[in-house]
Residue, then its C-alpha position, 0 to 999 in steps of 0.5 A: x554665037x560666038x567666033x569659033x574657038x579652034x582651040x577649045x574644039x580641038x581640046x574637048x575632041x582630043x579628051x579634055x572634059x574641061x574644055x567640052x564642059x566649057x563648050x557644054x556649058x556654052x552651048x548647052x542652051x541653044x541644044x535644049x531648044x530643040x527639045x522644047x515643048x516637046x514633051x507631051x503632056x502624058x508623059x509630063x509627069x514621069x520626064x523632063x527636059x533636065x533628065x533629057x539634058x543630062x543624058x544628052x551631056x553624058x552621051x557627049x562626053x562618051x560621043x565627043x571624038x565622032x564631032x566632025x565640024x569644029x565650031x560652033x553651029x556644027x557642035x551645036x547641031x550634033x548636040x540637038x541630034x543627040x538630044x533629039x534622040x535621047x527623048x525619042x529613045x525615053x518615050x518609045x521606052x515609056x510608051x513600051x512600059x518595059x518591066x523586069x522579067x516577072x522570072x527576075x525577081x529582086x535579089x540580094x545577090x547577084x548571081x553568075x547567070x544574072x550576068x549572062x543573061x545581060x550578055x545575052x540580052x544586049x547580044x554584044x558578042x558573036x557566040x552565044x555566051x550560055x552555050x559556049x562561055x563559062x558562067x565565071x567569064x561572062x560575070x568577069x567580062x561584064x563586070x569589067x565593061x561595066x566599069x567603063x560605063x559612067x555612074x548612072x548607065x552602071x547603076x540603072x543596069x545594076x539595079x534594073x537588068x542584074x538585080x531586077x528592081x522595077x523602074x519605079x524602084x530604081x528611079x527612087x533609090x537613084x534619086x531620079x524620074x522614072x523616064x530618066x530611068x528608061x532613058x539612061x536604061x537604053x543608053x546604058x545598053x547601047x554603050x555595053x553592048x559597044x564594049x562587049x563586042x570589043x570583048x567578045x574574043x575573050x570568050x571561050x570556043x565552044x568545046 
């Protein structure tokens, strides 16, 4: 590896996404390795590694500010940790085969209570949104989360959770495999579950 570069690690921590980008592209090598290999032959033809690492990226460009040590072997390590967990994360889900419920069927407009319902499932807040909010608050608190997400999580639980398409379905309108799908599926969730609990105090109390 490299000598340590103080200065870049500061940077990419701080919120330069041209510095991590850098140390991404420098490293980025060294943390697929620990995913090599690892893809078992059933799942060969729904997942692979540059699926892994692309969600790996964003989770490190969403995560950059929890790395602790600031050089190399340190970014490296928590990197492969993330990658680790991102494919462990596909494969349950792919194992899983986790389909839309047959009650949300695909549909052209998205409604009020599609949106509670994704509150409900991620439980990001800690009153029960279809009792104690209005219909309008849990679409606007969603919507604005939402936009906080990056490109991929927002479109998988657009198309997937709000609108009720099939992975298959999304991975083909996103251009992507359907273990990818799963992938960004379950890391979109986490990230918006985040953001609703930080939102939660927006809800109305119960009447």
């Amino acid at each position: 590896m490299a000598e340590p570069d103080t200065e870049l690690f500061d940077q990419a921590i701080e919120g330069d996404t041209t510095a991590l980008r850098t140390l991404l592209t420098r490293y980025g090598s060294e943390a697929r390795r620990a995913i090599q290999g690892k893809i078992g032959r059933k799942w060969r033809s729904v997942l692979e590694e540059d699926d892994v690492m692309q969600v790996t990226y964003l989770e490190a460009f969403l995560h950059i500010d929890q790395l602790i040590g600031r050089n190399p072997a340190s970014f490296v390590a928590w990197l492969r940790r993330i990658a680790e967990n991102v494919l462990r994360d596909a494969i349950r889900e792919l194992e899983r085969k986790k389909r839309p419920n047959p009650a949300n069927r695909v549909q052209t407009v998205v409604t009020e209570e599609s949106y509670v319902a994704l509150v409900e499932y991620v439980g990001g807040t800690s009153t029960t949104p279809s009792r104690h909010a209005r219909r309008n608050e849990a679409s606007e608190i969603i919507k604005r989360a939402m936009q906080q997400l990056p490109t991929d999580y927002r479109d998988v639980l657009q198309l997937h959770q709000l609108e009720g398409r099939s992975v298959s379905e999304v991975a083909t309108k996103m251009g992507r495999s359907e273990g990818a799908v799963y992938m960004i599926r379950v890391r979109a969730l986490e990230r918006l579950r985040s953001l609703l609990g930080a939102e939660s105090k927006f809800f109305s109390d119960p009447a």
